[in-house]
C-alpha positions as CSV (number, residue, x, y, z in Angstrom):
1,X,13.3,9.9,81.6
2,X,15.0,7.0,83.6
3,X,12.7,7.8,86.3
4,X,9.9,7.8,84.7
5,X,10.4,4.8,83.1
6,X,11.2,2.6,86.5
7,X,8.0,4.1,87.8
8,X,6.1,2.8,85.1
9,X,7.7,-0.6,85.2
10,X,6.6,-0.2,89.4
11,X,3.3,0.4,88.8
12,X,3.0,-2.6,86.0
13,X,4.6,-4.9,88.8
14,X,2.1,-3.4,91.4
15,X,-0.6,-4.0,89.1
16,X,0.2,-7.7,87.8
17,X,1.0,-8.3,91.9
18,X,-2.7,-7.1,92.0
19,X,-4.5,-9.1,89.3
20,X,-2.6,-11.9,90.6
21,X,-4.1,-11.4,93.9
22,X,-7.4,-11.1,92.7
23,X,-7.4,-14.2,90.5
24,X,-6.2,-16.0,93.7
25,X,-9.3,-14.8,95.8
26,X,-11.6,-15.5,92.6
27,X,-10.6,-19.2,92.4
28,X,-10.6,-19.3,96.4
29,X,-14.4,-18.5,96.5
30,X,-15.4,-20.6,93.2
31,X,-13.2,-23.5,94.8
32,X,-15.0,-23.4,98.0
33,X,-18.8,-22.8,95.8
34,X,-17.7,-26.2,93.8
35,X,-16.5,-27.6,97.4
36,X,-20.9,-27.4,98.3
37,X,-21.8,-29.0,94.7
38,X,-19.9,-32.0,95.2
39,X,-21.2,-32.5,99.0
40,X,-18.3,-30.9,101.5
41,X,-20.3,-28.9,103.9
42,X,-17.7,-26.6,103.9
43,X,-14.1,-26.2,102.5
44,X,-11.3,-23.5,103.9
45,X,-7.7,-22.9,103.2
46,X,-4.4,-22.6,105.0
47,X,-0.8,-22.4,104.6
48,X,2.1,-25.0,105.6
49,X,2.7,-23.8,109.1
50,X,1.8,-26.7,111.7
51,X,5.2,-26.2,113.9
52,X,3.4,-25.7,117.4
53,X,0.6,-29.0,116.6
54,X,3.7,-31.0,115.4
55,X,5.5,-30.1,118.2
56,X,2.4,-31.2,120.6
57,X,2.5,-34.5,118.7
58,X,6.3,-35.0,119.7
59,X,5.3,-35.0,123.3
60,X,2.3,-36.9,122.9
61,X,4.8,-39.6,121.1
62,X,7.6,-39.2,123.3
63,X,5.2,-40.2,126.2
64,X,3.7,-43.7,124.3
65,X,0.4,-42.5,123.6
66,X,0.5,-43.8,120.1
67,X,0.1,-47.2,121.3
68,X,1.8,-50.2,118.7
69,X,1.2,-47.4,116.0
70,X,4.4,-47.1,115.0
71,X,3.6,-45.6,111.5
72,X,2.9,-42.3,114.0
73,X,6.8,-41.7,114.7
74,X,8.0,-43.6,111.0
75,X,7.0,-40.6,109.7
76,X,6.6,-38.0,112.3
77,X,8.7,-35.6,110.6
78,X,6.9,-35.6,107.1
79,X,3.3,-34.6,109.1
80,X,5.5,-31.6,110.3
81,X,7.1,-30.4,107.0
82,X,3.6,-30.6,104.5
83,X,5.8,-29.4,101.9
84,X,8.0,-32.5,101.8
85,X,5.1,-34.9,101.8
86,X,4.9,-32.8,98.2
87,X,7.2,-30.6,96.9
88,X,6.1,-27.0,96.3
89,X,3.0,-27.1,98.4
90,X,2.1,-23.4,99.3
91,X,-1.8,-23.7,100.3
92,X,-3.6,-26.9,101.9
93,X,-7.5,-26.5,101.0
94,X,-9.1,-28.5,103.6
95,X,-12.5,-30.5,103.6
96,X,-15.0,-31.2,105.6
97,X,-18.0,-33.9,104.6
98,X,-21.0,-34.9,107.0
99,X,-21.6,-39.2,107.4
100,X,-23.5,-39.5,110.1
101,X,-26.2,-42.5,108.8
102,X,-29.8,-42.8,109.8
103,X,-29.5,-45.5,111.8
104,X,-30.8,-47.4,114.6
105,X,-30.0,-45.4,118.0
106,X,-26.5,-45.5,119.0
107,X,-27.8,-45.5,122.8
108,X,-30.3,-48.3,122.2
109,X,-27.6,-50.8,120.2
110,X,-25.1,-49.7,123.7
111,X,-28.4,-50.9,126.1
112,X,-28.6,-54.0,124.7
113,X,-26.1,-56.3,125.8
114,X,-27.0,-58.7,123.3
115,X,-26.7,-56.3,120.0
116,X,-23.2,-55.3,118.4
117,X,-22.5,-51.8,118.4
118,X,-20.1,-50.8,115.0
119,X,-18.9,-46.8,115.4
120,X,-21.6,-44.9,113.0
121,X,-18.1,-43.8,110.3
122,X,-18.2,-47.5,109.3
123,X,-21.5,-48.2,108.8
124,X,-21.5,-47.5,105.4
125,X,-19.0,-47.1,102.6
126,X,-14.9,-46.8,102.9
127,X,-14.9,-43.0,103.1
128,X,-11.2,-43.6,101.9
129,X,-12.4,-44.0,98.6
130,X,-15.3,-41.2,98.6
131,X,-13.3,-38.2,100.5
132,X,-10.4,-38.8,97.5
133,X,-12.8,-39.2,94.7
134,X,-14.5,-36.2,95.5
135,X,-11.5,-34.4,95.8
136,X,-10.1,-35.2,92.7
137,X,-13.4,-34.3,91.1
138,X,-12.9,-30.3,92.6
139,X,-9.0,-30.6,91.6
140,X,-10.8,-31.1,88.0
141,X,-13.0,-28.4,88.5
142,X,-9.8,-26.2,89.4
143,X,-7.5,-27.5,86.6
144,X,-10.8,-26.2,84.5
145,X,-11.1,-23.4,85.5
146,X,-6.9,-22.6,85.2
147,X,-7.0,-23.5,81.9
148,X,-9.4,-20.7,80.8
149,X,-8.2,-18.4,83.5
150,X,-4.6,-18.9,84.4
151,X,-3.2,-20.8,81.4
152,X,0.4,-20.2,82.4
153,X,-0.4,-20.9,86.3
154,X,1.5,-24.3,87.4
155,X,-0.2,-26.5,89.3
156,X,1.0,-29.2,91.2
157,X,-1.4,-31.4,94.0
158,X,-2.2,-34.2,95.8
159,X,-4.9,-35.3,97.2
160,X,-5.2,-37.2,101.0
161,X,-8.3,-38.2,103.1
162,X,-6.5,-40.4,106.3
163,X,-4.0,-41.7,103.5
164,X,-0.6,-40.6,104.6
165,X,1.0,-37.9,107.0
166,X,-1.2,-35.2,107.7
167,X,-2.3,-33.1,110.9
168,X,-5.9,-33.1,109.2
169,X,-7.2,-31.8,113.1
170,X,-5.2,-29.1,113.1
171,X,-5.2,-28.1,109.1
172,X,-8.8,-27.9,109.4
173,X,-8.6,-26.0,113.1
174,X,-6.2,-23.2,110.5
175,X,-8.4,-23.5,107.4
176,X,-11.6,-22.3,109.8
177,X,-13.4,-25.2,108.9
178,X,-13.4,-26.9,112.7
179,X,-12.0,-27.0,116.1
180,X,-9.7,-29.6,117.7
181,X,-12.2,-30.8,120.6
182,X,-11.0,-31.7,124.0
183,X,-11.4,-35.3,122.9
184,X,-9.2,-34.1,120.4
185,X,-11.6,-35.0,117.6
186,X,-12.2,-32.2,114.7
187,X,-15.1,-30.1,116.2
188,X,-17.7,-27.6,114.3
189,X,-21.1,-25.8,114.9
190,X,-22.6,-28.8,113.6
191,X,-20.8,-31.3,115.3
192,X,-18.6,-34.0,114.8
193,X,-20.0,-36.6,112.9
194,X,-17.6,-35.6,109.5
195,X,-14.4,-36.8,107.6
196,X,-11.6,-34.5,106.9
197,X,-10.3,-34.4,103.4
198,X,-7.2,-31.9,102.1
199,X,-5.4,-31.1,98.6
200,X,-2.0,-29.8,99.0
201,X,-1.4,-27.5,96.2
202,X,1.0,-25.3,94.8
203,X,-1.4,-22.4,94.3
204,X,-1.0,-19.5,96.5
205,X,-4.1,-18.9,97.6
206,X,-5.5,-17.0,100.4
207,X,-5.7,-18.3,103.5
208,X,-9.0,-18.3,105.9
209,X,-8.9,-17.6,109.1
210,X,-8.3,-20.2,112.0
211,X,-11.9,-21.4,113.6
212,X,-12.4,-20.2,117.7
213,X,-12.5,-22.9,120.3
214,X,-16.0,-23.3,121.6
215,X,-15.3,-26.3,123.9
216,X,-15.2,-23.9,126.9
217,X,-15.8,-25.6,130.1
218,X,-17.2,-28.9,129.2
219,X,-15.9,-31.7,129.2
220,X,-18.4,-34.3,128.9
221,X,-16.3,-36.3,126.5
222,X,-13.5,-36.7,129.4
223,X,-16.3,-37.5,131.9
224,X,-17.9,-40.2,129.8
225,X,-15.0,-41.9,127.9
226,X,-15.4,-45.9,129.1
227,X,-11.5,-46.0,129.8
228,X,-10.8,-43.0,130.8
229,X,-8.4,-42.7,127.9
230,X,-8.8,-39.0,127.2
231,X,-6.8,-38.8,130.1
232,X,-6.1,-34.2,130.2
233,X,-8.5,-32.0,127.9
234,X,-7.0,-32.5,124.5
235,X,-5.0,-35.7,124.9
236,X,-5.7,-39.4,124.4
237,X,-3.7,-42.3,125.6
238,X,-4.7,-44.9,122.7
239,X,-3.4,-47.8,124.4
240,X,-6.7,-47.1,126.6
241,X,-8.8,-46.1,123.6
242,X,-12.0,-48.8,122.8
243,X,-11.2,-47.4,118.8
244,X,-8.0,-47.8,119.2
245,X,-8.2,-51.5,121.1
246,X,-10.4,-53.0,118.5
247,X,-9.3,-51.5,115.3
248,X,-5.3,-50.4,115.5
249,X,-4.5,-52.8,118.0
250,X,-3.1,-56.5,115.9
251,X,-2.4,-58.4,119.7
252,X,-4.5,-59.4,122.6
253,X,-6.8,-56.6,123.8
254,X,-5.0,-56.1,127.4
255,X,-8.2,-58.2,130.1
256,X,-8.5,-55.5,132.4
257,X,-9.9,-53.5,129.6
258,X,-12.0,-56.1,128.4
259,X,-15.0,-55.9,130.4
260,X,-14.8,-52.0,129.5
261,X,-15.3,-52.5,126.1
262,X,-19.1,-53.4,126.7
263,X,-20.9,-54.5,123.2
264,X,-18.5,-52.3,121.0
265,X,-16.9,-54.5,118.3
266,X,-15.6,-52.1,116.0
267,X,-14.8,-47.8,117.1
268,X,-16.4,-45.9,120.1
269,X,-18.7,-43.3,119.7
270,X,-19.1,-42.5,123.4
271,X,-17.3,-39.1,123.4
272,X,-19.3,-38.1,120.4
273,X,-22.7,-38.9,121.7
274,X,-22.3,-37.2,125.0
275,X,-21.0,-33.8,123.0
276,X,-23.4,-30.9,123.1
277,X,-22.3,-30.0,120.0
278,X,-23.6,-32.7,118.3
279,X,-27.3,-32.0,118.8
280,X,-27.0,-29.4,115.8
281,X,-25.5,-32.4,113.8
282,X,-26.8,-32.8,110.0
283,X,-27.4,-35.9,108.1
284,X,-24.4,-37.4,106.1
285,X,-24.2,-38.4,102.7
286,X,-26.0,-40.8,101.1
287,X,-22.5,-42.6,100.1
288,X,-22.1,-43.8,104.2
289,X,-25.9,-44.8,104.1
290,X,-25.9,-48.0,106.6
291,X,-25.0,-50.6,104.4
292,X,-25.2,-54.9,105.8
293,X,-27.9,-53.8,108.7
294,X,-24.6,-53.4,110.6
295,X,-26.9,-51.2,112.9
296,X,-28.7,-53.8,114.1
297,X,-27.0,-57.1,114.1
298,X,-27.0,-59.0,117.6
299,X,-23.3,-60.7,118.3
300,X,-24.3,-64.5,118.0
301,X,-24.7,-63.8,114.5
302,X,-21.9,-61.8,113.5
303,X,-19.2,-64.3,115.4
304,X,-21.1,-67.4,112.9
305,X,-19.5,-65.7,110.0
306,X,-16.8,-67.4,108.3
307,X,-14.2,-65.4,106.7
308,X,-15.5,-65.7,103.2
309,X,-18.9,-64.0,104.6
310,X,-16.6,-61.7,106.7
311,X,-15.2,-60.5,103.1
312,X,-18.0,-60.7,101.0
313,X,-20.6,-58.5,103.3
314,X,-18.1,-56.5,103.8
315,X,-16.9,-55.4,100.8
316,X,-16.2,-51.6,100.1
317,X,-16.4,-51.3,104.2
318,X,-13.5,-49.8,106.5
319,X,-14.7,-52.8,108.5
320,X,-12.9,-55.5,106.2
321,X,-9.0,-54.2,106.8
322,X,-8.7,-55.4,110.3
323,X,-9.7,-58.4,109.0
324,X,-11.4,-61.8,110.1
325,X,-9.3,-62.9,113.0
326,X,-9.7,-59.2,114.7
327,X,-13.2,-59.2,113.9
328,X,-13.6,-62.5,115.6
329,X,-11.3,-61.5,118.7
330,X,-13.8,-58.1,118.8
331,X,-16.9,-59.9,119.3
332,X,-15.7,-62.7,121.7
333,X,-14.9,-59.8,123.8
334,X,-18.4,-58.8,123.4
335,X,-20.0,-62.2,123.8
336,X,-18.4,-62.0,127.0
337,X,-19.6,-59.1,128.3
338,X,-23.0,-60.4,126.8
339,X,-26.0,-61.7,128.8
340,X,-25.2,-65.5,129.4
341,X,-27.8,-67.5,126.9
342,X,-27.4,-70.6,125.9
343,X,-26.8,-69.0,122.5
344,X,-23.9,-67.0,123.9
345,X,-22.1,-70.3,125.3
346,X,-22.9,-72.5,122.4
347,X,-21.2,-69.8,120.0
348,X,-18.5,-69.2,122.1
349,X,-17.9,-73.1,121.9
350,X,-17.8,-73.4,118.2
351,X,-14.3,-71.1,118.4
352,X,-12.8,-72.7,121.0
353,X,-10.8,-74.8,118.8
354,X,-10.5,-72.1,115.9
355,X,-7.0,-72.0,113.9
356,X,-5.9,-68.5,115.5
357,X,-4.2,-68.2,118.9
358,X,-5.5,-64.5,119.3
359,X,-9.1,-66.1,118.8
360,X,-9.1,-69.0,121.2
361,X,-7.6,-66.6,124.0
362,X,-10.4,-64.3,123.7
363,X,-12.6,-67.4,123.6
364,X,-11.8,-68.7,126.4
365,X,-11.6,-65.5,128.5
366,X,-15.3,-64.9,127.4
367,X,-16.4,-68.5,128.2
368,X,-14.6,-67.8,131.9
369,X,-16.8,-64.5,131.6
370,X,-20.1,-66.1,131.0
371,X,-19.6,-68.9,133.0
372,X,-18.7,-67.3,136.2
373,X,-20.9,-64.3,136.1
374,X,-24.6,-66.3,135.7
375,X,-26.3,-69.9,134.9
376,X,-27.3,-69.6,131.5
377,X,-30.7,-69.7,130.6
């Protein structure tokens, strides 16, 4: 009779251990079906595990890579252990979401020495602010659906897009939703013109499985980089980086690089443009729409803007955090790699006396630049 019984109490565990399963892959697929209504081009899921990537990103730390960005190694150890960034974290459902604008061609703007090139992610809106607002929408969609479903299931997230510790490359690379590229930018059938968006959860669902390499024996993106920063297939120096030079960096943008940096005032696409992968790219969402004609500004005009215009256009952009000093700092750099008008000198001029160090240096390296290199005409 004792026997019996414990069998019967088995099989009830067997079969709740089932159901349980089968609610999890349930919510999995509608999770990934309300992923496509609210504009992810795909979504996939993973578990905590990042040991070998965090242990690449020691190395890569131990060896300077990271540049002045010292928030890399202030909280190293918190990218490694996903369940102390939050507390019961069992599955990471990872995002990804298409933004590449219609806009004027990348390799025209890069032609013209004249124009300012602005990387095509911050053309249009903060994608901060969209990525997390979208997620939070589908956590509502799941807290929904739990209530009707799973009324005693707890559920604890969080929601990041590029807003705190996260291997985002790699839990995508484990969710099946992209590659890590040998430029070591998040890779898919469909290119590489997306943003990367996770919820760390306490729901254990299933996980997908890791997406396949498909770099092979390219590498186009290490043959065309302007610095040579990707300097080994999957590895970037950022101190050598144009994104990193005219976005992370707060200093002087080191001269030998300078004249390297061509037109581009704000990101580098290069290594993107020059990817096969990219011909299969889709449009993005109408939320990073090219917003300011940033596509197709020319440098005079951009360096006359005074910082309330800098602020005020640039509202809602990624553009506006490194803020009017950098900006102007960017596009002397590009004035000086310019063609030598008479407009080129006569802005440079009206900065040579501006209130910021940083400003008049880079000033005064681009008059040397114009001046040396060709009469103005």
């Amino acid at each position: 009779m004792t026997m019996q019984t414990n069998r019967s109490s088995t099989n009830a565990i067997a079969t709740d251990m089932d159901r349980s399963s089968i609610d999890s892959v349930a919510l999995a697929t509608r999770i990934k079906q309300w992923g496509e209504t609210l504009g992810f081009s795909q979504i996939g899921i993973t578990q905590t595990d990042v040991t070998e990537a965090a242990r690449k990103l020691r190395q890569w730390l131990e060896a300077g890579h990271h540049g002045a960005m010292d928030y890399m190694t202030k909280h190293s150890d918190l990218r490694a252990k996903p369940s102390e960034l939050l507390p019961g974290t069992v599955s990471i459902i990872s995002a990804r979401m298409p933004y590449l604008p219609t806009a004027k061609s990348s390799e025209e703007v890069l032609a013209n020495r004249e124009a300012a090139y602005v990387s095509r992610y911050a053309l249009g809106r903060d994608y901060h602010k969209t990525i997390r607002a979208r997620l939070q929408k589908l956590v509502e969609y799941i807290r929904a659906d739990l209530a009707t479903t799973q009324p005693d299931r707890n559920f604890v997230y969080r929601v990041f897009s590029d807003s705190a510790p996260v291997l985002e490359v790699e839990l995508a690379r484990q969710a099946g939703i992209a590659w890590r590229g040998k430029h070591t930018l998040s890779l898919s059938r469909t290119g590489s013109w997306h943003f990367l968006g996770e919820i760390y959860t306490s729901l254990p669902l299933p996980p997908d499985r890791p997406d396949k390499n498909r770099c092979g024996t390219c590498t186009r993106c290490i043959d065309c980089c302007p610095t040579s920063a990707i300097v080994a297939p999957y590895k970037v120096d950022a101190r050598l980086c144009i994104s990193y030079l005219t976005i992370e960096l707060q200093g002087p943008i080191p001269v030998p690089l300078r004249p390297l940096i061509g037109n581009r005032i704000y990101g580098c696409d290069d290594c993107q443009l020059c990817c096969p992968w990219n011909r299969f790219a889709k449009p993005g969402d109408q939320d990073f729409a090219v917003r300011n004609s940033l596509d197709s500004y020319n440098l005079v005009d951009l360096f006359a803007w005074s910082k309330e215009e800098f602020e005020n256009r640039l509202q809602g952009s990624p553009i506006r955090r490194i803020g009017h000093e950098r900006w102007l700092r960017n596009i002397a750099v590009g004035l000086g790699n310019s063609a030598p008008t008479t407009a080129t000198l006569t802005a440079l001029k009206s900065r040579i006396d501006h209130s910021s160090a940083l400003v008049r240096e880079h000033v005064t390296w681009a008059l040397s630049q114009t001046l040396r290199n060709q009469r103005p005409t």
